[in-house]
N, CA, C and O atoms as a Tripos MOL2 file, in Angstrom:
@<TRIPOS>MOLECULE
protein
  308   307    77     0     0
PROTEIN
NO_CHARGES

@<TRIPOS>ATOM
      1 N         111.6100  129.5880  105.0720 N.3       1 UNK1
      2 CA        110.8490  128.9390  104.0340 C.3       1 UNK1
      3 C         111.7200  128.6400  102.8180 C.2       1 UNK1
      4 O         111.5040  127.6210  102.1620 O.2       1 UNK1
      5 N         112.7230  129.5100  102.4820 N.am      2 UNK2
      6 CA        113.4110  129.2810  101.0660 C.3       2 UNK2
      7 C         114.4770  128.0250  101.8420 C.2       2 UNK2
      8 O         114.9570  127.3460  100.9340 O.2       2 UNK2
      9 N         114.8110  127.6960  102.7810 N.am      3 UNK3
     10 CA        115.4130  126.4880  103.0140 C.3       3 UNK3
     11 C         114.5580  125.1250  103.0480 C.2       3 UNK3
     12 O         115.0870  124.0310  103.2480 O.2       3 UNK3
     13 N         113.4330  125.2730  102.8720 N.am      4 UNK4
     14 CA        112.7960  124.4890  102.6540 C.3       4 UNK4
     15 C         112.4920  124.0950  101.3810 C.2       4 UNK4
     16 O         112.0920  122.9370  101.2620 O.2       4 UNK4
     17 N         112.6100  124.9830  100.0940 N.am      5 UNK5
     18 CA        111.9470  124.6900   98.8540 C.3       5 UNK5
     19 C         113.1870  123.6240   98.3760 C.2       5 UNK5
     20 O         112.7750  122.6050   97.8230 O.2       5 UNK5
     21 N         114.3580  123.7250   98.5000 N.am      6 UNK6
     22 CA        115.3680  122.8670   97.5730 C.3       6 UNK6
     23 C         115.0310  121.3690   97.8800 C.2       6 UNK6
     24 O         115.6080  120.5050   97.2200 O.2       6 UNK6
     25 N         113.7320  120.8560   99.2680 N.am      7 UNK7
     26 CA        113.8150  119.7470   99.5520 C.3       7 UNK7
     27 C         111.8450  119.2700   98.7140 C.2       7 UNK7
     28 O         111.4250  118.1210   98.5790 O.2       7 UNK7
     29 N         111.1810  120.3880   98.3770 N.am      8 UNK8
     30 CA        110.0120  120.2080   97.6460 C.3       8 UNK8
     31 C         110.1740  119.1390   97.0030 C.2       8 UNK8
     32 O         109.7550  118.0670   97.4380 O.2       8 UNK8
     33 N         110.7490  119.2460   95.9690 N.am      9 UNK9
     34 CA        111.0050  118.0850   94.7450 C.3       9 UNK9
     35 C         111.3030  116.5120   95.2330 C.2       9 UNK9
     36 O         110.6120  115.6420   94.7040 O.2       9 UNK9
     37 N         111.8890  116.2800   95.8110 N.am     10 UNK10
     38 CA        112.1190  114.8310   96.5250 C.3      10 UNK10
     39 C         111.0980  114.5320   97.5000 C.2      10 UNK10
     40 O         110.7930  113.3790   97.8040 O.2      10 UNK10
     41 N         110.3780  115.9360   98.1680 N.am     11 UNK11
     42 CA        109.1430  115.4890   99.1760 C.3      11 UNK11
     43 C         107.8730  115.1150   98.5020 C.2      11 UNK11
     44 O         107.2320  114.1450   98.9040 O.2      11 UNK11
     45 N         107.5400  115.7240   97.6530 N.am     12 UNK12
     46 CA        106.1750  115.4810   96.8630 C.3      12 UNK12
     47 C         106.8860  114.1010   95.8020 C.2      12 UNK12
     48 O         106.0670  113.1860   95.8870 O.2      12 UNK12
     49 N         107.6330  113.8220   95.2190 N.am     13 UNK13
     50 CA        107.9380  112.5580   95.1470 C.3      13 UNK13
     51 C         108.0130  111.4170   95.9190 C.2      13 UNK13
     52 O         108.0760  110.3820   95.2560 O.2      13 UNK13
     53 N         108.0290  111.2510   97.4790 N.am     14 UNK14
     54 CA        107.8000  110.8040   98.1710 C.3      14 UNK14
     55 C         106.4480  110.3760   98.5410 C.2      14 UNK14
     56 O         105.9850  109.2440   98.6820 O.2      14 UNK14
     57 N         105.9980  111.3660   98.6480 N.am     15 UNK15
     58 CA        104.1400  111.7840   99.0150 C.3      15 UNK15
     59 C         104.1590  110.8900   98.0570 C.2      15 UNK15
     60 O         104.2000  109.7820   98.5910 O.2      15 UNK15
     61 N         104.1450  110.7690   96.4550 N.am     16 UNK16
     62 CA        103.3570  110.1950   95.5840 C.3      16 UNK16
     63 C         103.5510  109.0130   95.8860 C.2      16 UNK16
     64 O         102.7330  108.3500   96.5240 O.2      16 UNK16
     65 N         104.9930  108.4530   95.3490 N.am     17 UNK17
     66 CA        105.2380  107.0200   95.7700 C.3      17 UNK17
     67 C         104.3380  106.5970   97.1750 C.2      17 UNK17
     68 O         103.9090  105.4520   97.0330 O.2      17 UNK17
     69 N         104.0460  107.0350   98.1280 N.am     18 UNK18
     70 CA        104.0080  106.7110   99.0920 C.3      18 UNK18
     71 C         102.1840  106.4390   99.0910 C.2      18 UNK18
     72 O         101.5480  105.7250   99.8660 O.2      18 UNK18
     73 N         101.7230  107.1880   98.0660 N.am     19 UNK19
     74 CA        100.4900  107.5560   98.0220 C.3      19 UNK19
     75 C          99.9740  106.0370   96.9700 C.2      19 UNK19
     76 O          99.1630  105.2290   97.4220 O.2      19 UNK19
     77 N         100.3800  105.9320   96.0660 N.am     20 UNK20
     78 CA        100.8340  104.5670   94.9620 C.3      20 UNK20
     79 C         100.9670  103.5330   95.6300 C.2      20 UNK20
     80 O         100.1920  102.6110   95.3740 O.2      20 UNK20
     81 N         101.7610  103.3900   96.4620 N.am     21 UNK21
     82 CA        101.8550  102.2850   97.2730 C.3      21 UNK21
     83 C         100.3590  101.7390   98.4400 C.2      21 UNK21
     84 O          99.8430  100.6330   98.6030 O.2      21 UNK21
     85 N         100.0770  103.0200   99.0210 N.am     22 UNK22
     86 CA         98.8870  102.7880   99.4410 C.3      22 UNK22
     87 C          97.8970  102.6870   98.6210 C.2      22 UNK22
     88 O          96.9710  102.3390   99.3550 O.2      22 UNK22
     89 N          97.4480  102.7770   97.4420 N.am     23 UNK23
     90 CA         96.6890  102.5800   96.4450 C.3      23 UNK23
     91 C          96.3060  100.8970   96.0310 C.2      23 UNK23
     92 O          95.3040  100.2010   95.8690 O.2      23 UNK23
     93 N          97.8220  100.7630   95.9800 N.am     24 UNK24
     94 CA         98.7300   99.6770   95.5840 C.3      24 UNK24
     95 C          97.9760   98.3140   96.7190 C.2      24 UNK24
     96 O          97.2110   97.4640   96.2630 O.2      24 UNK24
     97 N          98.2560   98.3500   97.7230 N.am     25 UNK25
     98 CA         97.6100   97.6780   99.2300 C.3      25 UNK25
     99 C          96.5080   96.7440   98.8610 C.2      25 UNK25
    100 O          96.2930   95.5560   98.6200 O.2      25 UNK25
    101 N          95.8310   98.0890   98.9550 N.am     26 UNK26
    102 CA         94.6180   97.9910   98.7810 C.3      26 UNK26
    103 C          93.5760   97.3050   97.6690 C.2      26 UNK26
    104 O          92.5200   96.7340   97.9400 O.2      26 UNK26
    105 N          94.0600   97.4790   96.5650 N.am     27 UNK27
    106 CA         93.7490   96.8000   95.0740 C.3      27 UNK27
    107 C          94.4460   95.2010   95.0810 C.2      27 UNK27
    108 O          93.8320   94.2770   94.5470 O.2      27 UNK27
    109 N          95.7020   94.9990   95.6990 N.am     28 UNK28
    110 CA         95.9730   93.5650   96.2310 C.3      28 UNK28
    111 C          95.4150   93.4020   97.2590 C.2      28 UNK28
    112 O          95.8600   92.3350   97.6830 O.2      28 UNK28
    113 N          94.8150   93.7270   97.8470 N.am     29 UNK29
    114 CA         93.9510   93.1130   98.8970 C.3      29 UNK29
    115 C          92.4160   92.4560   98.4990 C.2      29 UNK29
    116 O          91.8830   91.3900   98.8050 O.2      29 UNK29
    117 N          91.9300   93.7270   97.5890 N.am     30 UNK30
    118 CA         90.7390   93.0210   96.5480 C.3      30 UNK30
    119 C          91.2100   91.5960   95.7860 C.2      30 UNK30
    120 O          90.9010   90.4210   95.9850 O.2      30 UNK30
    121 N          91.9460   92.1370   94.9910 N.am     31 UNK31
    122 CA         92.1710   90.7310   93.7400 C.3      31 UNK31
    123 C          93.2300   89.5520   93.7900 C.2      31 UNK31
    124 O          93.1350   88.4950   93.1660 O.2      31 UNK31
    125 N          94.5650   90.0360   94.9040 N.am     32 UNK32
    126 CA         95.0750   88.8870   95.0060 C.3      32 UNK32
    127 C          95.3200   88.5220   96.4210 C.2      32 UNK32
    128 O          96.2440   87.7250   96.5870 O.2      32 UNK32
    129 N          94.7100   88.9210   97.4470 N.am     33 UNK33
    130 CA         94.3620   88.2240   98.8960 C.3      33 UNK33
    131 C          95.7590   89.0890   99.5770 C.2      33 UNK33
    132 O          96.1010   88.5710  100.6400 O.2      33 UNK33
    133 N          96.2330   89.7540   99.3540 N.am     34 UNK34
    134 CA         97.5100   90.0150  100.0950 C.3      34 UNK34
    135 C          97.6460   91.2120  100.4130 C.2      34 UNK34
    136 O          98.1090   91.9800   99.5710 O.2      34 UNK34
    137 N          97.2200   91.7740  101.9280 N.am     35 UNK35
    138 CA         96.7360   91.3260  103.2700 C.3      35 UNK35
    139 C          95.3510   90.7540  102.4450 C.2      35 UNK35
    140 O          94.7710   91.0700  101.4070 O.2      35 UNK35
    141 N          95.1900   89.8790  103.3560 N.am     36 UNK36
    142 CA         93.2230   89.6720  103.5300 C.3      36 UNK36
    143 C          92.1740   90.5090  104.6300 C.2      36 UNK36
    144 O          92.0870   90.7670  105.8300 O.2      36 UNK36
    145 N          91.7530   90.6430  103.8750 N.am     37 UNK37
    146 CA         90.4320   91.8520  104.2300 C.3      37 UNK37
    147 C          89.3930   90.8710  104.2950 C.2      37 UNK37
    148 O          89.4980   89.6680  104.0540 O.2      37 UNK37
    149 N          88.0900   91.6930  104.7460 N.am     38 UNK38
    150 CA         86.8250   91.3360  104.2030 C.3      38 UNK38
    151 C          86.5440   91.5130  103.0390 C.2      38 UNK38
    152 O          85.6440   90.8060  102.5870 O.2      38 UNK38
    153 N          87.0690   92.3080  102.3190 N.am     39 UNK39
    154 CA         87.2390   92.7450  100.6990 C.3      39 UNK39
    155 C          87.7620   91.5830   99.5420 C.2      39 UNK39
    156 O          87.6020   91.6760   98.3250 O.2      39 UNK39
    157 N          88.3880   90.5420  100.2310 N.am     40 UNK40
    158 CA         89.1070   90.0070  100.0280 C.3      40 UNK40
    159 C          88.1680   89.0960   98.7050 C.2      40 UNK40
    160 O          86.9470   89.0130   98.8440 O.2      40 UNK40
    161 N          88.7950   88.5020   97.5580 N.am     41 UNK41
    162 CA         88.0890   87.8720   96.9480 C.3      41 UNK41
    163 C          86.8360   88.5580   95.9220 C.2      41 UNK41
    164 O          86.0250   87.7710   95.4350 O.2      41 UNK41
    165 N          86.7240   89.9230   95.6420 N.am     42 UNK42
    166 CA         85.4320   90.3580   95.0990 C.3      42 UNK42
    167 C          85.2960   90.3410   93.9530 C.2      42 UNK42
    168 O          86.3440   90.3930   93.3090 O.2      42 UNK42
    169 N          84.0850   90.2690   93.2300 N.am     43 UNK43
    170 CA         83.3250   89.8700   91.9880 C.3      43 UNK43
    171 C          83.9480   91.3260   91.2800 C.2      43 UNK43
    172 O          83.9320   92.4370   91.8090 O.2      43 UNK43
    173 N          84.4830   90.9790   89.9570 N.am     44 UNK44
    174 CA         85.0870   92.1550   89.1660 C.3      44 UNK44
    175 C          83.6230   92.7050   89.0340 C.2      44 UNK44
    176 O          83.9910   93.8030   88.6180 O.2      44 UNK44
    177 N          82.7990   92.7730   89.0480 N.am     45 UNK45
    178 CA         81.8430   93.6710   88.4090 C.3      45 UNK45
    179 C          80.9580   94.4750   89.5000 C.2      45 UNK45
    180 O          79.9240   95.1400   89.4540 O.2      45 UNK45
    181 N          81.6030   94.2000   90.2040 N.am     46 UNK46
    182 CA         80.7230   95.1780   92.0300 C.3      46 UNK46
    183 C          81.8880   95.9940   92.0620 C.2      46 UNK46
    184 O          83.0220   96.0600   91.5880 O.2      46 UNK46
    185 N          80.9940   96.6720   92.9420 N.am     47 UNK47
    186 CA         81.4460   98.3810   93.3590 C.3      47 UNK47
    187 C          83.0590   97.9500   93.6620 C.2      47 UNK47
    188 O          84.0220   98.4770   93.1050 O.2      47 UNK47
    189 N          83.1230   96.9590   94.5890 N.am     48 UNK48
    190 CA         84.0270   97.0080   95.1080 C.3      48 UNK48
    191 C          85.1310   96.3660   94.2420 C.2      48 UNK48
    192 O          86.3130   96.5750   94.5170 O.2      48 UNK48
    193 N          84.7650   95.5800   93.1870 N.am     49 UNK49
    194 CA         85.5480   95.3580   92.2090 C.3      49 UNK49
    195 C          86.0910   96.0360   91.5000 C.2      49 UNK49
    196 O          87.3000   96.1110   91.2840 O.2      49 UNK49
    197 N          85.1290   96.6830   91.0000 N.am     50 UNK50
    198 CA         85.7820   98.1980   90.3840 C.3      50 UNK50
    199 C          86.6110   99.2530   90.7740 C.2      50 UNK50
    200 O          87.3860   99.9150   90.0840 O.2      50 UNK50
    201 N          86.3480   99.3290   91.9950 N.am     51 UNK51
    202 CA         87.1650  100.0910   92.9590 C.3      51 UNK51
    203 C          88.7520  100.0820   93.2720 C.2      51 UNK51
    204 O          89.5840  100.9680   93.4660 O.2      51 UNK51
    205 N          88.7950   98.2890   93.2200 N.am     52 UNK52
    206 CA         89.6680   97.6510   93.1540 C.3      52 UNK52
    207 C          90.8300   97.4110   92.0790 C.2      52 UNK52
    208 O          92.0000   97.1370   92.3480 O.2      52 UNK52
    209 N          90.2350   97.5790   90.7240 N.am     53 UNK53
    210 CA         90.5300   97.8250   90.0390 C.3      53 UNK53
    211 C          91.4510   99.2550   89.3960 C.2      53 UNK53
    212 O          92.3920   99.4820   88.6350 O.2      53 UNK53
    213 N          90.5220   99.9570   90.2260 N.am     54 UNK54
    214 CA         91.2280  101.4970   89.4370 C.3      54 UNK54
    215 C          91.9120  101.2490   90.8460 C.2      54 UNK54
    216 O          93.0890  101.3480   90.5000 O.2      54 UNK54
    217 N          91.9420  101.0320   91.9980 N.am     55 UNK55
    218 CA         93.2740  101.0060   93.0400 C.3      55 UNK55
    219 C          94.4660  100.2080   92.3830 C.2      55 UNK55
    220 O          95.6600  100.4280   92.5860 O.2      55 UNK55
    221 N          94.0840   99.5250   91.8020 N.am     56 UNK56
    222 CA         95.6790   98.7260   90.9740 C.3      56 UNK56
    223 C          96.1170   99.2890   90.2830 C.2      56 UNK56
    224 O          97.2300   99.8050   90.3880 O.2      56 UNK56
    225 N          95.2390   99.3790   89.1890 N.am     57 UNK57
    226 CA         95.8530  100.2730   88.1950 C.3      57 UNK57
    227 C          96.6780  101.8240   88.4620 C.2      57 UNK57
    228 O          97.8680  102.1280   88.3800 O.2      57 UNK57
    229 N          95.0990  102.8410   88.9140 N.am     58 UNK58
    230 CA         96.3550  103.7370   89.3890 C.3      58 UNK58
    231 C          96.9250  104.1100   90.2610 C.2      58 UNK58
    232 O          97.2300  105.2920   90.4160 O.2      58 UNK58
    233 N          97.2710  102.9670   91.2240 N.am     59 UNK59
    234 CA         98.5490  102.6680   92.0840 C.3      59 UNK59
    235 C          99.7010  102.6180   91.6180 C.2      59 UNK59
    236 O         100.7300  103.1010   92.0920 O.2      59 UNK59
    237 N          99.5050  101.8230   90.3400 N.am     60 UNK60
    238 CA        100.8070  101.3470   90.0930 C.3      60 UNK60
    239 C         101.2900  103.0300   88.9120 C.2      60 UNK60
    240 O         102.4300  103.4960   88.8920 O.2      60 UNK60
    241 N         100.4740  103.4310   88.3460 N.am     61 UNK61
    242 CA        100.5560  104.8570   87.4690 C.3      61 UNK61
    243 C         101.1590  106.0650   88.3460 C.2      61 UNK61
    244 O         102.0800  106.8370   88.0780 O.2      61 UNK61
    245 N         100.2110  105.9600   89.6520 N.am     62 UNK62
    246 CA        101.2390  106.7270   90.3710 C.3      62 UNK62
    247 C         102.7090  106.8030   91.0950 C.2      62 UNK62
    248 O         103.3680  107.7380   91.5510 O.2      62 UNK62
    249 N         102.9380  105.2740   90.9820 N.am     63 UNK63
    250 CA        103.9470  104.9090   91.8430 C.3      63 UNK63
    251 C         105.0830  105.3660   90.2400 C.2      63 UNK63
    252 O         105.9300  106.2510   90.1110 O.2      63 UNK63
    253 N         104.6740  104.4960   89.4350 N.am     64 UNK64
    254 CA        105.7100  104.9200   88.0180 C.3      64 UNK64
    255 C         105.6260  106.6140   87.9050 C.2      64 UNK64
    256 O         106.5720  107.2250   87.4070 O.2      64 UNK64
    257 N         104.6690  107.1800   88.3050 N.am     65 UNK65
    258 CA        104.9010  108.6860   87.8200 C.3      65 UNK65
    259 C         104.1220  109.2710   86.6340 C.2      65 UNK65
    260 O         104.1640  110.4230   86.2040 O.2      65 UNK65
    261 N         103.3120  108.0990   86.1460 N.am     66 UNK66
    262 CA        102.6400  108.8050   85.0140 C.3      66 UNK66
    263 C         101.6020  110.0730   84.8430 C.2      66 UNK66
    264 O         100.5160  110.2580   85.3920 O.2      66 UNK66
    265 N         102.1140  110.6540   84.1600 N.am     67 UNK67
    266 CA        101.0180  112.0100   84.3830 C.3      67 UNK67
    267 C         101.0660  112.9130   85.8720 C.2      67 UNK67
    268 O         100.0770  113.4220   86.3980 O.2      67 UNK67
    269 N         102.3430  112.9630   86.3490 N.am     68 UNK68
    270 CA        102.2700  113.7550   87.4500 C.3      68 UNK68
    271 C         101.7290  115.4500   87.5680 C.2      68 UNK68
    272 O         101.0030  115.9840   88.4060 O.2      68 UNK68
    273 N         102.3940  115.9880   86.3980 N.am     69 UNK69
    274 CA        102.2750  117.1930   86.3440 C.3      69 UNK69
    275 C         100.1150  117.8170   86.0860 C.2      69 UNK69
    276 O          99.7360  118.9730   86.2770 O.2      69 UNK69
    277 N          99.4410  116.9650   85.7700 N.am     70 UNK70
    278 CA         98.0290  117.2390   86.3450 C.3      70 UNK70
    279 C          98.1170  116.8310   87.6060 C.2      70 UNK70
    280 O          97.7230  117.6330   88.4530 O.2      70 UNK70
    281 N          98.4230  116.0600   87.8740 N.am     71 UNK71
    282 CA         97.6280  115.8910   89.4920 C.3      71 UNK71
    283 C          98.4800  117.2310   90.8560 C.2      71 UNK71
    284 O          98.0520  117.5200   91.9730 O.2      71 UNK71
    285 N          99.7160  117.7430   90.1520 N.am     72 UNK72
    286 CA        100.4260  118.9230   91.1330 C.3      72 UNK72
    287 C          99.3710  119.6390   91.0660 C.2      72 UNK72
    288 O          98.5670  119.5570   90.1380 O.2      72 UNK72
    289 N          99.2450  120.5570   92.2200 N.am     73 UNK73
    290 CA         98.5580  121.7230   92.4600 C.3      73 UNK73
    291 C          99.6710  122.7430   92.9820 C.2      73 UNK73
    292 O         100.7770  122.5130   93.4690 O.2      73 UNK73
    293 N          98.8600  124.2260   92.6570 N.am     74 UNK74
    294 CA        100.3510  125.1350   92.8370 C.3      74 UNK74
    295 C          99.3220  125.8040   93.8870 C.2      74 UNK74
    296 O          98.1000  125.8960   93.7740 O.2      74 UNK74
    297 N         100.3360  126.3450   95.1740 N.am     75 UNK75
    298 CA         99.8160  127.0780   95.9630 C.3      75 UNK75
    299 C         100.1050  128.2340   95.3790 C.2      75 UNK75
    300 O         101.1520  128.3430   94.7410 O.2      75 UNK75
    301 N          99.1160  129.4050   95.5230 N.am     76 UNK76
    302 CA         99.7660  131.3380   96.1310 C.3      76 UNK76
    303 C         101.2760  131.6340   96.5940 C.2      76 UNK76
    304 O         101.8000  130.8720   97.4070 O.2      76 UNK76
    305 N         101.8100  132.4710   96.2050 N.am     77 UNK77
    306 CA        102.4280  132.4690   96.9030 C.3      77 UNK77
    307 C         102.2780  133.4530   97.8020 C.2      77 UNK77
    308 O         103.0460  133.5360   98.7610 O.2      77 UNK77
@<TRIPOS>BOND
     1     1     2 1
     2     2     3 1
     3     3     4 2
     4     3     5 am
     5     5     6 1
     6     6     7 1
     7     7     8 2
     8     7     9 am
     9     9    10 1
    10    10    11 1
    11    11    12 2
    12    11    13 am
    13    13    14 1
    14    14    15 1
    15    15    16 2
    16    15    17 am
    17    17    18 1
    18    18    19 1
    19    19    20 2
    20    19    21 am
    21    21    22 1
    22    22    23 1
    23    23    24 2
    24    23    25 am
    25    25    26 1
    26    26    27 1
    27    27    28 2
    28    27    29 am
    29    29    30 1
    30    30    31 1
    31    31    32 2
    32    31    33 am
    33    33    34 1
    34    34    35 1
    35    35    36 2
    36    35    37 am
    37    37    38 1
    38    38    39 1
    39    39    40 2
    40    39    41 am
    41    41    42 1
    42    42    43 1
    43    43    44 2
    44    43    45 am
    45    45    46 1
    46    46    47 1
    47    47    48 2
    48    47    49 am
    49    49    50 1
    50    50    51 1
    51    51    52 2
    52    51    53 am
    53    53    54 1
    54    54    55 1
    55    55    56 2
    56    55    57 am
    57    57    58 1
    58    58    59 1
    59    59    60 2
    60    59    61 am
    61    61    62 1
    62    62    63 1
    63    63    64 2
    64    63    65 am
    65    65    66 1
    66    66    67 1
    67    67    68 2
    68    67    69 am
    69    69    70 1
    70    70    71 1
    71    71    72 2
    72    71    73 am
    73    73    74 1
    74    74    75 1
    75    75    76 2
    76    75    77 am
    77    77    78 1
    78    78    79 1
    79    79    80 2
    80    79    81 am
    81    81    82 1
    82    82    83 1
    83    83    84 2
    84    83    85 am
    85    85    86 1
    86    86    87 1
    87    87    88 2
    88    87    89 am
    89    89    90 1
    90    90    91 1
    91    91    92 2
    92    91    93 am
    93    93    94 1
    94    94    95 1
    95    95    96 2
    96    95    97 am
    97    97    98 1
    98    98    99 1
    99    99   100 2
   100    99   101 am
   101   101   102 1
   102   102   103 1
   103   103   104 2
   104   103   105 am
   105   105   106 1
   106   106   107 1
   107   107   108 2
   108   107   109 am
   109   109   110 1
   110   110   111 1
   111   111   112 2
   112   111   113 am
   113   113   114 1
   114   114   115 1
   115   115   116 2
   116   115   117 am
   117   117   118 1
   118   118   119 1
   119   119   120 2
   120   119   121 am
   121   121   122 1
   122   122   123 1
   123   123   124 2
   124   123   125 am
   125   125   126 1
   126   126   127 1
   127   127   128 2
   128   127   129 am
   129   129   130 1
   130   130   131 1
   131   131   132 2
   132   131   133 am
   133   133   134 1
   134   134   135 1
   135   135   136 2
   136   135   137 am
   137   137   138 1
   138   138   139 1
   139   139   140 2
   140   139   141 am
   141   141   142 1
   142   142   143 1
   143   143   144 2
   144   143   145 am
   145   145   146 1
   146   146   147 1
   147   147   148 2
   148   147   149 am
   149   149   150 1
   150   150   151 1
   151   151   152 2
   152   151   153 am
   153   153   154 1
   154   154   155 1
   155   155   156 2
   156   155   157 am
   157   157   158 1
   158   158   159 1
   159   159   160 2
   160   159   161 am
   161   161   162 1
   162   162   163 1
   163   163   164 2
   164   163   165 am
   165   165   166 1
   166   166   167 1
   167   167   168 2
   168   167   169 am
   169   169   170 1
   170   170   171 1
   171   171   172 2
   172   171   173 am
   173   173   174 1
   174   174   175 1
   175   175   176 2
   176   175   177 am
   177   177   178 1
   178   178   179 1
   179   179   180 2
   180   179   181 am
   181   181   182 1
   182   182   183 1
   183   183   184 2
   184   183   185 am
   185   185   186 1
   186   186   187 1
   187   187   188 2
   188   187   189 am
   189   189   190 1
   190   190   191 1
   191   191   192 2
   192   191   193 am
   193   193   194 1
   194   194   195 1
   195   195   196 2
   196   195   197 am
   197   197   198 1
   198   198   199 1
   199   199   200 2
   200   199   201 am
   201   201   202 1
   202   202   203 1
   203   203   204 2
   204   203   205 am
   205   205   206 1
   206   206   207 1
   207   207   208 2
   208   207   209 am
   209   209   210 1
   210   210   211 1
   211   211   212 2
   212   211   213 am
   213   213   214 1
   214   214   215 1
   215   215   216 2
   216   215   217 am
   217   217   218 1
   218   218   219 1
   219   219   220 2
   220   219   221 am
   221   221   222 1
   222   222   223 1
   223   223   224 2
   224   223   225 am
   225   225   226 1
   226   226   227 1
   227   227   228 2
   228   227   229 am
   229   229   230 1
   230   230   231 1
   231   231   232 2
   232   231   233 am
   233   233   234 1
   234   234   235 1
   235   235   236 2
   236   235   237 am
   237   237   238 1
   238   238   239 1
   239   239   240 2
   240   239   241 am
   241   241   242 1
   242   242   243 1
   243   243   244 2
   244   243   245 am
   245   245   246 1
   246   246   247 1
   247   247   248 2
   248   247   249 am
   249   249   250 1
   250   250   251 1
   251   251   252 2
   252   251   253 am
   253   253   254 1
   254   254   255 1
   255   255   256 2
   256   255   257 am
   257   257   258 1
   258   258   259 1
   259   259   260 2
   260   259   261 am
   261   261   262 1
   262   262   263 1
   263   263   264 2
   264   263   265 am
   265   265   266 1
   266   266   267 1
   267   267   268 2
   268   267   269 am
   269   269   270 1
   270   270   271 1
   271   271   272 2
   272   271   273 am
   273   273   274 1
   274   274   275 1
   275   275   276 2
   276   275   277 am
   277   277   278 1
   278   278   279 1
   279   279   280 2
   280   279   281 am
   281   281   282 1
   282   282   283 1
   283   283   284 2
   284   283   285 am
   285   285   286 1
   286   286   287 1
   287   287   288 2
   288   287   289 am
   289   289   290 1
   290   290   291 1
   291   291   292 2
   292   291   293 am
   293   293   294 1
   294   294   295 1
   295   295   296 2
   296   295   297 am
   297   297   298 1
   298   298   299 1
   299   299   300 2
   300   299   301 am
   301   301   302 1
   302   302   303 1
   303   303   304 2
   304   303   305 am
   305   305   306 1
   306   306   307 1
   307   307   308 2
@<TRIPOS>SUBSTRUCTURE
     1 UNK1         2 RESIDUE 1 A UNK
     2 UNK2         6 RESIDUE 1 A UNK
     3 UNK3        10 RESIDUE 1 A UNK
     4 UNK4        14 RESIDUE 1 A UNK
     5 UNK5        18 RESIDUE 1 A UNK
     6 UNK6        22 RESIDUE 1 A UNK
     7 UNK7        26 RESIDUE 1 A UNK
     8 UNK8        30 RESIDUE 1 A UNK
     9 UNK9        34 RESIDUE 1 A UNK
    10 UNK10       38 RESIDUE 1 A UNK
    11 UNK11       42 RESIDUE 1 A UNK
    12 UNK12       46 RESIDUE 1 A UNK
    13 UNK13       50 RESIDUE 1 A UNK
    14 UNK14       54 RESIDUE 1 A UNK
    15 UNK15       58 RESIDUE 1 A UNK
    16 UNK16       62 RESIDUE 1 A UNK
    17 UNK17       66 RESIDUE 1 A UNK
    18 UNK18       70 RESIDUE 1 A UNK
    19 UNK19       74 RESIDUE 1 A UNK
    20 UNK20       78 RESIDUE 1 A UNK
    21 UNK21       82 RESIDUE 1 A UNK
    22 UNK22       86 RESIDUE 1 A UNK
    23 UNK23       90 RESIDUE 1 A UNK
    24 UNK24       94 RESIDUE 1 A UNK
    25 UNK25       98 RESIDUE 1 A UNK
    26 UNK26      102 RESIDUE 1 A UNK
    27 UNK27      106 RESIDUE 1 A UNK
    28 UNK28      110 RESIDUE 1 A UNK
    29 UNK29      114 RESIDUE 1 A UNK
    30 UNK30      118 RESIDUE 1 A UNK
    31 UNK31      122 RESIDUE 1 A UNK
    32 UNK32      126 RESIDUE 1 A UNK
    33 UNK33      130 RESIDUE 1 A UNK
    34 UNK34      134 RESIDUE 1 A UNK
    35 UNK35      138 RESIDUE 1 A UNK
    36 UNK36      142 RESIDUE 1 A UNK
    37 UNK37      146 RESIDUE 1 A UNK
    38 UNK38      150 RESIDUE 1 A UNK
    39 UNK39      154 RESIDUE 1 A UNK
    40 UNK40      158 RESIDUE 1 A UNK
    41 UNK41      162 RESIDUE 1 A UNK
    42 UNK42      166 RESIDUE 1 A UNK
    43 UNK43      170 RESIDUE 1 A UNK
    44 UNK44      174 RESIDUE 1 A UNK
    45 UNK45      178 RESIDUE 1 A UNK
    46 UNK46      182 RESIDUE 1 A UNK
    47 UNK47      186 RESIDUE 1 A UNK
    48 UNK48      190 RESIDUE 1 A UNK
    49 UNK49      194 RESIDUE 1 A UNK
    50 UNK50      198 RESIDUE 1 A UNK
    51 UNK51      202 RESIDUE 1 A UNK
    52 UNK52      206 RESIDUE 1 A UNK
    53 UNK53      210 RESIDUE 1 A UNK
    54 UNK54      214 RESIDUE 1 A UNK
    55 UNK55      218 RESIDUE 1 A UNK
    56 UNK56      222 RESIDUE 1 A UNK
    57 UNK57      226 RESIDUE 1 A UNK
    58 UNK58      230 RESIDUE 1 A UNK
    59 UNK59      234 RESIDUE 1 A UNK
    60 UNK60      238 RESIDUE 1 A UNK
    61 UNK61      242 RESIDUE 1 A UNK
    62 UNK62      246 RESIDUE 1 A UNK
    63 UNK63      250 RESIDUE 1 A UNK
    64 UNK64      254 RESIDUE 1 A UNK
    65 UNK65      258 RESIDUE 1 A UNK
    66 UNK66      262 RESIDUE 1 A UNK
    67 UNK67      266 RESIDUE 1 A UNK
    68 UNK68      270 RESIDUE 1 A UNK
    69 UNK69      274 RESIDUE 1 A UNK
    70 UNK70      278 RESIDUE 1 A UNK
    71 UNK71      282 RESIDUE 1 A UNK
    72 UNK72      286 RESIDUE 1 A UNK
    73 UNK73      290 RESIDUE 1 A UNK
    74 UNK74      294 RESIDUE 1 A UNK
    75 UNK75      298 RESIDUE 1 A UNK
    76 UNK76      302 RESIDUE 1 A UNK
    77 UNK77      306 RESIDUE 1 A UNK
């Protein structure tokens, strides 16, 4: 296990980016067609607009890193 912790830091940076990016997808798929969905095209003020919305936004917050240290959780050890 202790050969594993020196690689933590670059893995959960990964996870996030990776997590941002899928965020990311998805919120361009709502508002600017890219992939096209059935989602594709939706009224800013429906569920799914909104939805869409906070997927852009904090897609892109997570992908930059903002505010990481709330969203870590610490295991037991």
């Amino acid at each position: 296990m202790r050969m594993l912790e020196s690689y933590s830091g670059p893995l959960l940076s990964v996870l996030r980016i990776m997590t941002g990016l899928l965020f990311l997808q998805h919120g361009t798929s709502k508002y600017l067609g890219l992939p096209v969905s059935k989602f594709t095209g939706v009224a800013p003020m429906t569920m799914g607009g909104v939805a869409g919305m906070f997927e852009l936004v904090g897609g892109a917050l997570i992908v930059i890193g903002l505010l990481p240290a709330p969203l870590r959780f610490s295991c037991p050890a």
